[in-house]
C-alpha positions as CSV (number, residue, x, y, z in Angstrom):
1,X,-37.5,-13.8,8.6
2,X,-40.2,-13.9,5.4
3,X,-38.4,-14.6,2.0
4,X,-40.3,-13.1,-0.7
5,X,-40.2,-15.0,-3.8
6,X,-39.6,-13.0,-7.5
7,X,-42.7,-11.7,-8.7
8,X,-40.9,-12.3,-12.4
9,X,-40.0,-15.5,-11.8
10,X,-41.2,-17.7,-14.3
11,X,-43.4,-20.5,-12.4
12,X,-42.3,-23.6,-14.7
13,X,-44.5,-25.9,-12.1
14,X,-48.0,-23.9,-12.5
15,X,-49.7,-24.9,-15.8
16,X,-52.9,-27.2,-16.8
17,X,-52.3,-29.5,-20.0
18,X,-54.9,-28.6,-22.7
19,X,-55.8,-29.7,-26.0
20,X,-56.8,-28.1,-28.9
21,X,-57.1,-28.5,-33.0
22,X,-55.5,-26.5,-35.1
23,X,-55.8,-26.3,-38.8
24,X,-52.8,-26.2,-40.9
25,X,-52.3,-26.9,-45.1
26,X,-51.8,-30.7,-44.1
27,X,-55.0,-31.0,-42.4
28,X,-55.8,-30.9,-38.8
29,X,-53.8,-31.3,-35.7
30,X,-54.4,-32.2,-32.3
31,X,-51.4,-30.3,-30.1
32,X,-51.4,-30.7,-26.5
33,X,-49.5,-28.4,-24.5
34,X,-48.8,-26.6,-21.0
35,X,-51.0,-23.5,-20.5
36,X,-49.6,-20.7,-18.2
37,X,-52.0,-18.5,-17.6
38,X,-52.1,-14.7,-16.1
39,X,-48.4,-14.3,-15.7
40,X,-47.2,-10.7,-14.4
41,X,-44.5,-9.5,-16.7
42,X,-43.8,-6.3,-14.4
43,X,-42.7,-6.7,-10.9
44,X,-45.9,-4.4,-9.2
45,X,-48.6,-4.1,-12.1
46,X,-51.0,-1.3,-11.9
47,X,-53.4,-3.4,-13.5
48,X,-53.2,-7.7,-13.6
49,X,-55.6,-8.1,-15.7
50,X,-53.5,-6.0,-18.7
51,X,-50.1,-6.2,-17.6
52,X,-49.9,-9.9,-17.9
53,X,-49.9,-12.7,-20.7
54,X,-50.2,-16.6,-21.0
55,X,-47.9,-18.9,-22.3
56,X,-48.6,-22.0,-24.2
57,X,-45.7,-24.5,-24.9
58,X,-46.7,-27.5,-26.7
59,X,-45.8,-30.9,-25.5
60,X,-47.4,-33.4,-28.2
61,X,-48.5,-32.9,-31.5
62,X,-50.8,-36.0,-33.4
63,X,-49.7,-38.2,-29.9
64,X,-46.5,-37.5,-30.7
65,X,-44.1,-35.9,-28.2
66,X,-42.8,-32.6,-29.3
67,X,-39.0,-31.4,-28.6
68,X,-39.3,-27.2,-28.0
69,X,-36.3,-26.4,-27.7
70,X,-35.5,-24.4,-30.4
71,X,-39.0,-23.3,-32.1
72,X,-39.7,-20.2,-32.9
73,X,-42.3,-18.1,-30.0
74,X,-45.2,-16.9,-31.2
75,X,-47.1,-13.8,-29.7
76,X,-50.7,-13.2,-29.8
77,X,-52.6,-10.0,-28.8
78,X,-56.5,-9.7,-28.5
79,X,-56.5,-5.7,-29.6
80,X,-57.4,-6.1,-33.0
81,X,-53.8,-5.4,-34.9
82,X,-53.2,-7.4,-37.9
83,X,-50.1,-8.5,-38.7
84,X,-48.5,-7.7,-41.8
85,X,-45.6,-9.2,-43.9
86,X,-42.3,-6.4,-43.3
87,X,-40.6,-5.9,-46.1
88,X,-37.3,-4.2,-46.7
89,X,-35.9,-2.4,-50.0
């Protein structure tokens, strides 16, 4: 009998390790991370190429190793939105 696996299930052991530089007001950083790329985030997309995203978890910062457990996540989107401070009042 086939077992088929969750399409949802996150697939912690299917990254690459990149590096990039990112500016910040202190100056530059080097961060290294784990880069998931393409994941599904419905269980039978229409369309893969939309109906997925890629995760990034950072892993060093400067050569230093970086502890994500609690860090805020960050979403990106490549559709031209801006985002905008929301304020209340």
């Amino acid at each position: 009998m086939m077992r088929h696996s969750d399409p949802l299930l996150f697939p912690a052991d299917r990254y690459t390790v990149e590096t990039m530089r990112v500016m910040t007001s202190a100056g530059g950083k080097e961060v290294t991370y784990r880069s998931y790329m393409h994941l599904p985030y419905v269980a039978a997309p229409v369309d893969e190429e939309y109906q997925s995203l890629d995760v990034k978890v950072p892993v060093r910062v400067d050569g230093v190793a970086v502890d994500v457990t609690d860090v805020p996540i960050l979403l990106a989107n490549s559709i031209g939105a801006t985002c905008r401070p929301v304020t209340y009042g």
